[in-house]
C-alpha positions in Angstrom: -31.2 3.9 1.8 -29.8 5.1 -2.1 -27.6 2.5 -3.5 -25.4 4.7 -5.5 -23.9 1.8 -7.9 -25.7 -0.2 -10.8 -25.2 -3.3 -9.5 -26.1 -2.5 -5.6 -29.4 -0.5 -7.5 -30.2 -3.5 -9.6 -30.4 -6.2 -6.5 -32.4 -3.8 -4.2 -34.9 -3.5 -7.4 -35.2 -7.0 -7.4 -35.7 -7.1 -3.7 -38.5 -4.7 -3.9 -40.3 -6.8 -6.8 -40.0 -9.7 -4.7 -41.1 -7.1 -2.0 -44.3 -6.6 -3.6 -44.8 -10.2 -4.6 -44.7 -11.2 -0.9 -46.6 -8.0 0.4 -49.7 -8.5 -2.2 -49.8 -12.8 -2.7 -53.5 -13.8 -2.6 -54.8 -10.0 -3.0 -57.8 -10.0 -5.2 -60.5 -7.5 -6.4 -63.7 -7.3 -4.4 -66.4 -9.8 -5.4 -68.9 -7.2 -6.4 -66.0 -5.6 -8.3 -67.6 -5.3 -11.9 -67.0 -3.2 -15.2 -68.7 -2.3 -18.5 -68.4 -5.6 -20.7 -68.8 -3.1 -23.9 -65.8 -1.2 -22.7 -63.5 -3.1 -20.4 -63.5 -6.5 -20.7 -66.3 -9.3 -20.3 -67.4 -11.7 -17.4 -64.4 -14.2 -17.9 -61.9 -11.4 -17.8 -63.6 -9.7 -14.5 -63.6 -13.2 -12.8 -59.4 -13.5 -13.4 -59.3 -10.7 -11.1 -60.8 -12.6 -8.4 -58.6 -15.1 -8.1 -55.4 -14.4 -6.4 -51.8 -15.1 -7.8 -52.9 -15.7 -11.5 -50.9 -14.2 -14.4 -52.8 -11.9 -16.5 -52.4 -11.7 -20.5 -50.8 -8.1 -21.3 -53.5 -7.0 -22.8 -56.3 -7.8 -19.7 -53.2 -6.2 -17.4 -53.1 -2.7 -19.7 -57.5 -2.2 -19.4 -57.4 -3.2 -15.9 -54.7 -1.1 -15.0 -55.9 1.8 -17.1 -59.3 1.5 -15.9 -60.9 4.9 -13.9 -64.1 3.8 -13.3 -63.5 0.3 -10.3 -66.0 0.7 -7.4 -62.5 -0.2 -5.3 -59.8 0.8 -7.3 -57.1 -0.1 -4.4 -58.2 -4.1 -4.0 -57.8 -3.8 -8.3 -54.3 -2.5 -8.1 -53.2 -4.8 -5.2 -54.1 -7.4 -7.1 -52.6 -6.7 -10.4 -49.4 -4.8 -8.3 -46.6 -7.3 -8.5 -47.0 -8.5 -12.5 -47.6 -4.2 -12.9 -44.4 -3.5 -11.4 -43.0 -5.7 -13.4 -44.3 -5.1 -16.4 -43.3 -1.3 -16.1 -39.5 -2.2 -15.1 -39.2 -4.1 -17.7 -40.5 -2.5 -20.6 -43.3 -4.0 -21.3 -46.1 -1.4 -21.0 -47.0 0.0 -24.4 -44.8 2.9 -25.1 -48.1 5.4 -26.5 -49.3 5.2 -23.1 -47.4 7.7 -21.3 -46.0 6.9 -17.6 -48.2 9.4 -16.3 -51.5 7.3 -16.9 -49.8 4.8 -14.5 -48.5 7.1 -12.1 -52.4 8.0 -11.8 -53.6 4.5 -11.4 -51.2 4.2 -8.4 -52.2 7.3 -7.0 -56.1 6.2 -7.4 -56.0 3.5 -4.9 -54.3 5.8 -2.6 -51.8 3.4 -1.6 -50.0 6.0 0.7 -53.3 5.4 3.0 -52.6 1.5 3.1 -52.2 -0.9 6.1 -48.2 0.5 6.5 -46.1 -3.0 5.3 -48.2 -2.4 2.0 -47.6 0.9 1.6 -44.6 0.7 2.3 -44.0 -2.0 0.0 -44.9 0.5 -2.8 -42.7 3.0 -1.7 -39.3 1.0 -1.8 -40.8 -0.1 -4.9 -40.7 3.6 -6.4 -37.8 4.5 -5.0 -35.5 1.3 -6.4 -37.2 1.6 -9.5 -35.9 5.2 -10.0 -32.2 4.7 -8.1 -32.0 2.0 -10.8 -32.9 3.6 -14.1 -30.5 6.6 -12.6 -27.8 4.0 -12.8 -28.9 2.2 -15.8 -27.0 3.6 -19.2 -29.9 2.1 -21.1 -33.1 1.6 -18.6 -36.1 0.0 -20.3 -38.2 3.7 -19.4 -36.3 6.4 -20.1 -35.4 8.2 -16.6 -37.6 11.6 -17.7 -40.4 8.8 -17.5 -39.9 7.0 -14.9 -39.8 10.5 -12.8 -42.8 11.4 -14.3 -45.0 8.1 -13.0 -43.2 8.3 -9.8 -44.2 12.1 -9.2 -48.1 11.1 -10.5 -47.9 8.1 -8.5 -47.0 10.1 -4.7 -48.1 13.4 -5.4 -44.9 15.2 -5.3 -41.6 15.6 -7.0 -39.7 16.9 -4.5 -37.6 13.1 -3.1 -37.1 12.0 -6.8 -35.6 15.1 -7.7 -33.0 14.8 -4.7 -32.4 11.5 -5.6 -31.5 12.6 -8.7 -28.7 15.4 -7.0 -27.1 12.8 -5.0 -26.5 10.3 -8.5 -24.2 12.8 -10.3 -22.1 10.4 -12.3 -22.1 10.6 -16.2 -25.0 7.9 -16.3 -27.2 10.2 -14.2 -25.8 13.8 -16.0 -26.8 11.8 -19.6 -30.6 11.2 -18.3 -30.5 14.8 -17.6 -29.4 16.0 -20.6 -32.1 13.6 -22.4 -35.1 15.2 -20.0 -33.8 18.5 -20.2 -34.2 18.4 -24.3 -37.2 16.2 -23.8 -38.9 19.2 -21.1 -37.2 22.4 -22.1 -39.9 23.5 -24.9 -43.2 23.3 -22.9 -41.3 24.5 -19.8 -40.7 28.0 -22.0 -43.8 28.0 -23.0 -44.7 27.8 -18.7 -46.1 24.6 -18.9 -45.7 21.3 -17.2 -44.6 18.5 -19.8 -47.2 16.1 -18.8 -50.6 16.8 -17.3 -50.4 16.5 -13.4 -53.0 14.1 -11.0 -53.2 18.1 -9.0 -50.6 20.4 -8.2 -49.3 21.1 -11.8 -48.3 24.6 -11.2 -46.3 23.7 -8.1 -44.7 21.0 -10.0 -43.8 23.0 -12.8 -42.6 25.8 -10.6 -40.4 23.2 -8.5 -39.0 20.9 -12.1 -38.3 24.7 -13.5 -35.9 25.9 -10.4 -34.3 22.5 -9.8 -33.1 22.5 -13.6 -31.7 26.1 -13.2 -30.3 25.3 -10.3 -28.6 22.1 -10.7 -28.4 21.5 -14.8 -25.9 23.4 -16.3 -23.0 22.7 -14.0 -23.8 18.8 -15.2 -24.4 19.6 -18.6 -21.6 21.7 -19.1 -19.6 18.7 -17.8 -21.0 16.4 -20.7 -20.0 18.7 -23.6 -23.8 19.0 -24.3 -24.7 21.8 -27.1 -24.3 25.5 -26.4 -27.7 25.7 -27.4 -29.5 23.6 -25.0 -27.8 25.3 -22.2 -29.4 28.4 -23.5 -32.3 27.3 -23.4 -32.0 25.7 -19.8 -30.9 28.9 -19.1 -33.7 31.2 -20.4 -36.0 28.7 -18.1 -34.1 31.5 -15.0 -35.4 34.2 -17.3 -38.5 35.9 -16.8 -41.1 38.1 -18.8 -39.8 40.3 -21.8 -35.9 39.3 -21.0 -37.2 35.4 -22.3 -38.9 36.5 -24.8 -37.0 39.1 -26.3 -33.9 37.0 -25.8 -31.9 35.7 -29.3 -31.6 32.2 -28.2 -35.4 32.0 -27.5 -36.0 32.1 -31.9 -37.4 28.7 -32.9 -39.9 28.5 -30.2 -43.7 29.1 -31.3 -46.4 28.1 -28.2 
């Protein structure tokens, strides 16, 4: 189901956070769960995550969530899920830590491979999370962001980008236009913006075509600069045509 207006995309948000809250109550981490107390946290901190329903401090949330090294990294991020979720929708995860580093903690405790309600759970998460920033003039994350943790978190970009064909109001055309200037420059240069969990070449590939395909009709429509649709369309240009091209000057990789 895509709920295709704000306020519709803002109450099946709130259904999934209350999704998760329900899905994950009295999840905690394993009892033999421990980390380095010189480099995550001490003894008092790893005992929080033992016991269920507790509200973290931001600070013990950010290392635990950021955390590579768990013995069971999936009972860690069902426990901390729900005040994550949260924390991401609303803001509150420190803006130097890009939304790739939590689409990788999702995808280390392989939630896709969970009991099916959980997983589940997660996944209507994603999804309302990203129909809602679509739809939100001024979402806490901005949508390039958002699209970035979802794609790190399952793996693939391929749904979020379709989402993102079906919303084709001005709200959705102005996140383009933002990711477009935000991606255009490393996506000349034949890179992914942000470095991928695996698959970065495919993903580049794929986030390449679809803006060819599908931006300048919408940016055309906002009155964005005759600039950036050159450069959105040079990403359809290949070899010495790119580089040889006027509207290619300015770039340096």
């Amino acid at each position: 189901m895509l709920n295709l207006d704000r306020p519709s995309a803002r109450l099946r948000l709130d259904a999934a956070l209350d999704g998760l809250a329900s899905t994950f109550r009295g999840m905690i981490a394993r009892p033999d769960e421990h980390n380095c107390e010189c480099h995550w946290g001490s003894a008092e901190d790893l005992a929080q995550l033992k016991v269920p329903d507790t509200e973290l401090d931001p600070d013990l949330l950010q290392r635990t969530w950021q955390a590579v090294d768990w013995r069971d990294h999936a009972s860690v991020l069902r426990r901390i899920l729900p005040q994550f979720a949260t924390a991401l929708v609303s803001g509150l995860i420190e803006s130097h830590f890009r939304m790739e580093e939590a689409g990788r903690s999702f995808a280390r405790g392989h939630w896709q491979q969970w009991p099916p309600e959980q997983a589940s759970a997660v996944k209507e998460f994603l999804q309302a999370w990203w129909a809602h920033t679509l739809t939100d003039p001024d979402p806490a994350q901005p949508a390039y962001e958002v699209l970035v943790l979802c794609a790190e978190a399952s793996g693939t970009l391929s749904p979020w980008l379709r989402t993102w064909e079906v919303l084709t109001d001005p709200v959705a055309d102005q996140h383009l236009a933002e990711a477009a200037e935000e991606w255009e420059y490393d996506l000349l240069g034949d890179r992914l913006p942000w470095h991928a969990w695996e698959d970065e070449e495919e993903m580049r590939v794929e986030l390449t075509a679809w803006l060819v395909h599908h931006a300048p009709a919408r940016l055309r429509g906002l009155g964005v600069s005759e600039d950036l649709l050159h450069r959105v369309r040079l990403l359809g240009v290949t070899g010495l045509d790119r580089w040889d091209d006027p509207h290619r000057s300015g770039h340096r990789y």
